[in-house]
C-alpha positions as CSV (number, residue, x, y, z in Angstrom):
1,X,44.4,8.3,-2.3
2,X,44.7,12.4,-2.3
3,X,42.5,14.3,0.1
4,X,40.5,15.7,-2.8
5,X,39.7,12.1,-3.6
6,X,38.1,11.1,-0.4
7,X,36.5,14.5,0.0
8,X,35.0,13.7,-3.6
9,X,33.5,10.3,-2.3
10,X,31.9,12.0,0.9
11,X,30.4,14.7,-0.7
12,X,29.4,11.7,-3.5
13,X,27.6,9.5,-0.6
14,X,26.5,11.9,1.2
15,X,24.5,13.3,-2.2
16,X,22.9,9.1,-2.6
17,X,22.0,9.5,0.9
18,X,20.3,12.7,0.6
19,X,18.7,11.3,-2.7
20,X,17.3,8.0,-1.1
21,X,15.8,9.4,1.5
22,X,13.9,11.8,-0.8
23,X,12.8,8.8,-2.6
24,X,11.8,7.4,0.8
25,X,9.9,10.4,1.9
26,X,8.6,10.8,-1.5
27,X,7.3,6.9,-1.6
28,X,5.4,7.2,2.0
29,X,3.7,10.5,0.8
30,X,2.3,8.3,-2.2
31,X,1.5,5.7,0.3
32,X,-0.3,8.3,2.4
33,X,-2.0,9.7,-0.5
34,X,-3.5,6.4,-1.9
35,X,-4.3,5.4,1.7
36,X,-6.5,8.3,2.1
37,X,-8.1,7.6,-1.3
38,X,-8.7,3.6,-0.1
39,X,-10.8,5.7,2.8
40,X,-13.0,7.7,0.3
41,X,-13.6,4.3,-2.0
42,X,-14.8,2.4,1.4
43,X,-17.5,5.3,1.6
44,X,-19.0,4.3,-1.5
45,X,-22.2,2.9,-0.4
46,X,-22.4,0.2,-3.2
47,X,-21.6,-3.5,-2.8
48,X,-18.7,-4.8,-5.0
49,X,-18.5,-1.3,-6.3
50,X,-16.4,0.0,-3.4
51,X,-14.3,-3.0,-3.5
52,X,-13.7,-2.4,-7.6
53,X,-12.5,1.2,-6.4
54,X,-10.3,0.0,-3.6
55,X,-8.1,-2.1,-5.8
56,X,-8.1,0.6,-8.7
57,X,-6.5,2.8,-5.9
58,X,-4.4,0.1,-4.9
59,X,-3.4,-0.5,-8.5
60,X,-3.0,3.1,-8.8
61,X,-0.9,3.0,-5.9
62,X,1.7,1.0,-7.0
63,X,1.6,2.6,-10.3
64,X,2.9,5.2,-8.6
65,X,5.6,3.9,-6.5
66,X,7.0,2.4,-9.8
67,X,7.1,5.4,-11.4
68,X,9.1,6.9,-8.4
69,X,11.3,3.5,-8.3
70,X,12.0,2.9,-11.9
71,X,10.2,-0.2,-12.3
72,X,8.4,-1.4,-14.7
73,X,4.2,-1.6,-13.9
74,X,2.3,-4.5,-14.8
75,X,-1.3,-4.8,-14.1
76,X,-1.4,-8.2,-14.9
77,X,1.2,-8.7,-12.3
78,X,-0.3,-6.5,-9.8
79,X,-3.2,-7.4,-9.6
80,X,-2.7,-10.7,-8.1
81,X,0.2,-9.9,-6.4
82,X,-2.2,-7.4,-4.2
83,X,-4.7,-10.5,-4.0
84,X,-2.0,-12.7,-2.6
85,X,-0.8,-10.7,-0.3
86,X,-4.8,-9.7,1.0
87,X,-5.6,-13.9,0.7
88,X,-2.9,-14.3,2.9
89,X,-4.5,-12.1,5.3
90,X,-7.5,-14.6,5.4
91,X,-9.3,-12.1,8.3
92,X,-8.8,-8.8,6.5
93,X,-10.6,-10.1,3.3
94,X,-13.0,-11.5,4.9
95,X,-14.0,-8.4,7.0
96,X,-13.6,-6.4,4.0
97,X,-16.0,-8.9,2.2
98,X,-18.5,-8.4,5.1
99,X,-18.2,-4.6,5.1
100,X,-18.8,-4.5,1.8
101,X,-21.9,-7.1,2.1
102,X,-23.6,-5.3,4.9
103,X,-24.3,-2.2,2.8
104,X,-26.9,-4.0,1.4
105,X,-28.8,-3.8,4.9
106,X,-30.4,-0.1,4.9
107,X,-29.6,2.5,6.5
108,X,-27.5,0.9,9.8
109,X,-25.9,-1.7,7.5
110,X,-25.2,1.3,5.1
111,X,-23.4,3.4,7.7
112,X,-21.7,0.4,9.5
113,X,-19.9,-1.1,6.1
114,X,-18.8,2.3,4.6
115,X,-16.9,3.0,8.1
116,X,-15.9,-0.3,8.4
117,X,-14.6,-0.2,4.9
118,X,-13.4,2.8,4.5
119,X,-10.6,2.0,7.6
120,X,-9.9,-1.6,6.3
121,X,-9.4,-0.4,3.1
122,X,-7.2,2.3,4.4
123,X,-5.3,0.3,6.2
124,X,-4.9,-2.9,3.6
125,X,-3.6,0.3,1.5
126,X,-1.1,1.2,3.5
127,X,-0.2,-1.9,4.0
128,X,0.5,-3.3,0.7
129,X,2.1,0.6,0.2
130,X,4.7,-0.2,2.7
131,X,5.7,-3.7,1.7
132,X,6.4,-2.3,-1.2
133,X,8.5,0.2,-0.7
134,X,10.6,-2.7,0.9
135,X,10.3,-4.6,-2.0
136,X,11.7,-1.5,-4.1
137,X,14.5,-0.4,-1.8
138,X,16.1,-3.8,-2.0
139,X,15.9,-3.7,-6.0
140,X,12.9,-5.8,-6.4
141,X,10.3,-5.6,-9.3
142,X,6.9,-6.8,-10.2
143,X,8.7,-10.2,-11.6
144,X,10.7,-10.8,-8.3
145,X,7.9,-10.2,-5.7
146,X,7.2,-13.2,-3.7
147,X,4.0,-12.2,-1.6
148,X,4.5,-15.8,0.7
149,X,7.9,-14.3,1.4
150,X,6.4,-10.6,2.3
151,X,3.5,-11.8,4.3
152,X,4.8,-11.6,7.5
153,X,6.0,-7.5,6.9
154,X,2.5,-6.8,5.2
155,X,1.0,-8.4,8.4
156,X,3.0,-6.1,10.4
157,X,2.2,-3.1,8.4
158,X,-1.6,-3.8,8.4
159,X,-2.0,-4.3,12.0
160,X,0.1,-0.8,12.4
161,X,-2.5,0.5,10.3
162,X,-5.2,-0.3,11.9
163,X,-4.3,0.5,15.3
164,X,-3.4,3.8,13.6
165,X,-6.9,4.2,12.0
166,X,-8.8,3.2,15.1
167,X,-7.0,5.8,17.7
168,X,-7.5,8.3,15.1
């Protein structure tokens, strides 16, 4: 192998490295993005209503880091992959359930679940961003996600996010 060769395949790795890490940087900035929109949708002081925006953001989401990845988006696949990976979180669902509930209670209950809300959903967001953009480093698609397999990581990323959100 000539020097010119091996010089070639440096400057040929070095360029994929350069490349994945902008798709990296690029993927957490969608993450970002989205989690900050899962904050605005917790505001949303209607019951069920806010929780119908935080999945369309999470859906959104997703849409988005396919797009950068070059997989193919299914809603039909997303949908429950993002409820298997939340159900699997029994806790977080069911405090997202209650801050969404509690808005019916004026006034204190109003305040309480949009706050409450808005950083669970945040952080669900994030979550479900991160495990992701795992899931499409490796190669993985809609059809190969296994959200039993990715619960452990997507516990790990929510309860980063949320110590994140709370010393905020």
């Amino acid at each position: 192998m000539s020097t010119n060769e091996t010089t070639d395949e440096t400057q040929q790795e070095e360029l994929t490295i350069k490349e994945k890490v902008k798709r990296i940087t690029e993927a957490h900035d969608i993450v970002g993005m989205y989690s900050s929109g899962a904050m605005i949708a917790g505001l949303i002081p209607l019951p069920i209503i806010d929780m119908a925006a935080l999945t369309g953001v999470q859906l959104k989401m997703l849409h988005s880091l396919s797009e950068q990845y070059e997989v193919e988006f299914s809603k039909d696949l997303a949908k429950p992959i993002i409820a298997a990976l939340l159900g699997g979180a029994l806790p977080i669902t069911a405090a997202g359930s209650m801050a969404s509930a509690i808005k019916i209670i004026p006034f204190i209950g109003q305040a309480a679940g949009m706050v409450s809300m808005s950083l669970l959903g945040s952080a669900a967001t994030y979550a479900v961003g991160k495990v992701f953009i795992e899931h499409f480093e490796s190669g993985g698609s809609f059809l190969t996600f296994d959200p039993q397999q990715m619960q452990e990581k997507f516990k790990k990323h929510l309860e980063e996010a949320k110590k994140t959100t709370t010393n905020s």
